[in-house]
N, C-alpha and C positions, 0 to 999 in steps of 0.2 A: 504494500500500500504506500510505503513512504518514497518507494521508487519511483512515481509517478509525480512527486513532486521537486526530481531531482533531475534537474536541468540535463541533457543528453550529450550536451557539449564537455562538459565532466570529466564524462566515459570515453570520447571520442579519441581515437590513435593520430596522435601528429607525425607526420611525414621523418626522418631519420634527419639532421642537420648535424653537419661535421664538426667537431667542440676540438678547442684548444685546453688542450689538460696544463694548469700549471702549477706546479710543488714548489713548496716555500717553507722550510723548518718543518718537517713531517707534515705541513698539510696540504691538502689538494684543493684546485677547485676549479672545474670544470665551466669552461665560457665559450658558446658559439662563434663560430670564426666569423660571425658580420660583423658582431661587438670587438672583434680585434684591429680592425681597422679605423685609421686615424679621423678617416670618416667615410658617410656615403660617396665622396667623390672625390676622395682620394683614400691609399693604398699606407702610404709611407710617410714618415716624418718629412717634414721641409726646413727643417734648422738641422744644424749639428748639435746643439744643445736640448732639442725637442726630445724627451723620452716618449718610447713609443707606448702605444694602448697594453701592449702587452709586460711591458716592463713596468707600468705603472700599475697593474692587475698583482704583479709578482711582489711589487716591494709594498704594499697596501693593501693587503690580501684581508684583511680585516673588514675595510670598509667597503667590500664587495662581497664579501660571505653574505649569504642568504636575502639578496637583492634583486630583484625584478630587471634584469637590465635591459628588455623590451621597454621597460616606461623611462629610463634616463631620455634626455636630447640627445640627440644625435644629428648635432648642425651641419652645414658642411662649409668645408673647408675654404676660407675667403681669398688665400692664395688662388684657388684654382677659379673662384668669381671673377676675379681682379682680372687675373690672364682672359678671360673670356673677353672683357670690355676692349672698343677698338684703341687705337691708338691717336691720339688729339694732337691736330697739327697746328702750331701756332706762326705767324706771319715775320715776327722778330725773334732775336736771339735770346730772347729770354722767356719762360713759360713762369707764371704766376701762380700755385696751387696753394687751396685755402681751405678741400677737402670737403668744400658744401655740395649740394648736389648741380654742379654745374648748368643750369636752369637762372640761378639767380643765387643769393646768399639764403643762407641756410643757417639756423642754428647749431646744428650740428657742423664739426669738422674738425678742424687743426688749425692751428697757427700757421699766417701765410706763410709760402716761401717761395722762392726765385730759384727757378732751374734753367742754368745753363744748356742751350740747347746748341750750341756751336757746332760740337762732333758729332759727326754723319750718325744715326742710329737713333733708337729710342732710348729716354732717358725716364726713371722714374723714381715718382715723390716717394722722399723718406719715410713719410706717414703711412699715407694711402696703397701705394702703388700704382697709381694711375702715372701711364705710361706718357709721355711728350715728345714728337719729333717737330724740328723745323721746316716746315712747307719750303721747297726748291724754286 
């Protein structure tokens, strides 16, 4: 009788998903390999200094024990946004970034700055990453 009041989803078999096993001072603990990546659209660290998903599962194994890590954020990566955006060509040698949404000013952003745009190629802000070439 009380099985009819128990939701069938429950019971249901989920598909096999490949799990990273990782041991730390005798203990274990098992994480799907989507949650090991640095994120949905990207694979790998992008700094030298950046620890990866999985080394920080290892040394902080505590505050992943018995965690739902389906409901964490799982942002994605603004390196690889940034790269998406085209490249902004500016008339003189100098490019002006202030990190608003280029539209108009913006609350949001950074402190301006002046990028030299002399040398052939693109050039881009220390802040943001939006990218500057000088129009030929």
């Amino acid at each position: 009788m009380l099985s009819r009041f128990v939701s069938k989803r429950a019971f249901s078999v989920s598909t096999q998903v490949s799990k990273s096993i990782i041991s730390y001072n005798g203990n274990t603990i098992e994480i799907p390999e989507e949650y090991t990546k640095q994120a949905p659209n990207r694979d790998s660290t992008w700094a030298p200094a950046q620890a990866s998903k999985t080394e920080i599962y290892k040394n902080n194994m505590v505050r992943f024990e018995q965690k739902d890590l389906s409901k964490q954020p799982m942002p994605y990566a603004g390196i690889e946004l940034i790269a998406q955006q085209p490249v902004r060509f500016v008339h003189g040698n100098t490019a002006v970034c202030d990190g608003a949404n280029h539209n108009g000013p913006g609350a949001q952003g950074h402190p301006k700055i002046f990028i030299n745009v002399d040398a052939p190629g693109s050039h881009a802000c220390q802040y943001c990453g939006t990218r500057y070439e000088k129009e030929h």
